[in-house]
C-alpha positions in Angstrom: 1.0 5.8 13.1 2.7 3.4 15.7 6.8 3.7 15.2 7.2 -0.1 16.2 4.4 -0.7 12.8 6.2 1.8 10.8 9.9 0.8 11.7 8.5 -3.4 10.4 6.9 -1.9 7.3 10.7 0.0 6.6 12.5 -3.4 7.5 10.2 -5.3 5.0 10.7 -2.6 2.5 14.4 -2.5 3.0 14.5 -7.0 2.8 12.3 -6.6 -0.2 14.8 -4.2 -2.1 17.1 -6.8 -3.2 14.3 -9.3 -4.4 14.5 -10.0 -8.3 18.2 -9.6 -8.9 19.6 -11.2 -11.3 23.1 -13.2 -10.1 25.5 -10.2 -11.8 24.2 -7.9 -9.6 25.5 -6.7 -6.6 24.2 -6.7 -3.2 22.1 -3.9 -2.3 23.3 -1.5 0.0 20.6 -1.1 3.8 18.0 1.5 3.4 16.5 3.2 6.2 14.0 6.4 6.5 13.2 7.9 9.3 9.5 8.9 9.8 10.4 12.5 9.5 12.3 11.6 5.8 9.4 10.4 4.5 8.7 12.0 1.3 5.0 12.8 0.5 3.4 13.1 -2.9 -0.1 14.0 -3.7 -1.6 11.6 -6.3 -5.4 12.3 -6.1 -7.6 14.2 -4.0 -7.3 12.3 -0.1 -4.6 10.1 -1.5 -1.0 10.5 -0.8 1.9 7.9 -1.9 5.3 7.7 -1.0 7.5 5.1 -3.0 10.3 2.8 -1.0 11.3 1.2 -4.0 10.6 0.2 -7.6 8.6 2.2 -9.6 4.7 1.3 -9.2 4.3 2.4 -13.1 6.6 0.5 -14.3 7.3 -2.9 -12.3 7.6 -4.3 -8.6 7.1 -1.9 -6.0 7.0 -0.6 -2.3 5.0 2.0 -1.1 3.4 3.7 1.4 -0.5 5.2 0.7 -2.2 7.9 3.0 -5.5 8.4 2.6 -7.5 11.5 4.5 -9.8 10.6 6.8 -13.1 9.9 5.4 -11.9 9.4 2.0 -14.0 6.8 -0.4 -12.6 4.7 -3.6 -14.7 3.7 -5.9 -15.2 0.2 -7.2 -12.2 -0.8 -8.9 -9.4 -4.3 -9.4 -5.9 -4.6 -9.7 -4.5 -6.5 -11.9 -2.1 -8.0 -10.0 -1.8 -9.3 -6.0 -2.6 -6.6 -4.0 -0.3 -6.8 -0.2 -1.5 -4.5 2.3 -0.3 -3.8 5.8 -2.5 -1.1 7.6 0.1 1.0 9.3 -2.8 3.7 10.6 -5.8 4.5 10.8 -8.7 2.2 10.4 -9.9 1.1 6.8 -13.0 -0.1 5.6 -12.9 -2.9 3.0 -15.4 -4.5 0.7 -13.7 -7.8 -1.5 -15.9 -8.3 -4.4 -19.8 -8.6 -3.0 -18.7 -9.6 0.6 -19.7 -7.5 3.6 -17.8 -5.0 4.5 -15.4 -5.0 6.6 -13.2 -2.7 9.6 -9.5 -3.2 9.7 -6.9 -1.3 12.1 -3.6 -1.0 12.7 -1.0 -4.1 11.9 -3.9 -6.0 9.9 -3.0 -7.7 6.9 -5.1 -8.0 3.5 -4.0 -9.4 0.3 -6.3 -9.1 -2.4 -6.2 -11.8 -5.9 -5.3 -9.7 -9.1 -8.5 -9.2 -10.9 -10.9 -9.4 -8.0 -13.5 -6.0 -7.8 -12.5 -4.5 -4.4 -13.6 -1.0 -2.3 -12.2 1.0 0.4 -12.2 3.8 2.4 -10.4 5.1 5.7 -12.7 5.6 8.2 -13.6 9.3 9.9 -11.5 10.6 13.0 -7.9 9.4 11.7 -5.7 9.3 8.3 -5.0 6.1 7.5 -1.8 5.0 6.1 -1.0 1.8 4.7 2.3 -0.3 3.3 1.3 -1.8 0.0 3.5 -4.3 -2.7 2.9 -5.5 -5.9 5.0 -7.8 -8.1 4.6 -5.6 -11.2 2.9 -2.4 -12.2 0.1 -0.6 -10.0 -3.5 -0.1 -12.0 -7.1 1.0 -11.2 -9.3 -0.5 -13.1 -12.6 1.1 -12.4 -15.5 -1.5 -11.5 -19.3 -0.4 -13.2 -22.1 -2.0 -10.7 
């Protein structure tokens, strides 16, 4: 993972903290984690998370995924807009029937709540990726 990638994911995670307040709320304080801070959990086999902010069960969120080289989702749609900045790694992403395609390091993808999506990091590297949503994070398996 590039620190100059990972240090403009942590600024956008830190500029996105305060988004949503309501105007009795005070200002949120600067958050900033170090690489070496970063907290790992394990949510699945080949997937790892680490939450910046929010809570991805319950509302808007900031996260970091890590997924083991090789790893392969199945099918599956979000509910809600999908934002995805590939921090690491190289990615390999199929939107609805479209062709797949190879992303690397500092690409972009947002994908429409609803649409059927796959993905999977490609072999040789762990990818890691900075993904938002505006509201809860689901799975909703896709059957082809």
């Amino acid at each position: 993972m590039t620190k100059t990638l990972l240090v403009a994911c942590l600024l956008l995670a830190a500029s996105s903290v305060g988004q949503g307040q309501s105007e009795g709320d005070s200002k949120p304080s600067a958050q900033i984690i170090p690489v070496e801070s970063i907290k790992w959990v394990s949510v699945r086999a080949g997937q790892d998370v680490s939450v910046l902010w929010g809570d991805p069960r319950a509302g808007t969120y900031g996260r970091f995924n890590r997924f083991a080289a090789g790893f392969e989702d199945r099918p599956h749609y979000h509910s809600r807009d999908l934002r995805v900045v590939i921090v690491s790694g190289t990615m390999v992403v199929r939107v609805e029937t479209g062709a797949s395609q190879e992303v690397g390091s500092g690409s972009f993808i947002m994908i429409p709540g609803g649409t059927p999506h796959t993905h999977s990091c490609k072999a040789g590297n762990a990818c890691v990726l900075f993904v938002q949503q505006d509201g809860p994070n689901d799975n909703v398996a896709v059957n082809n």
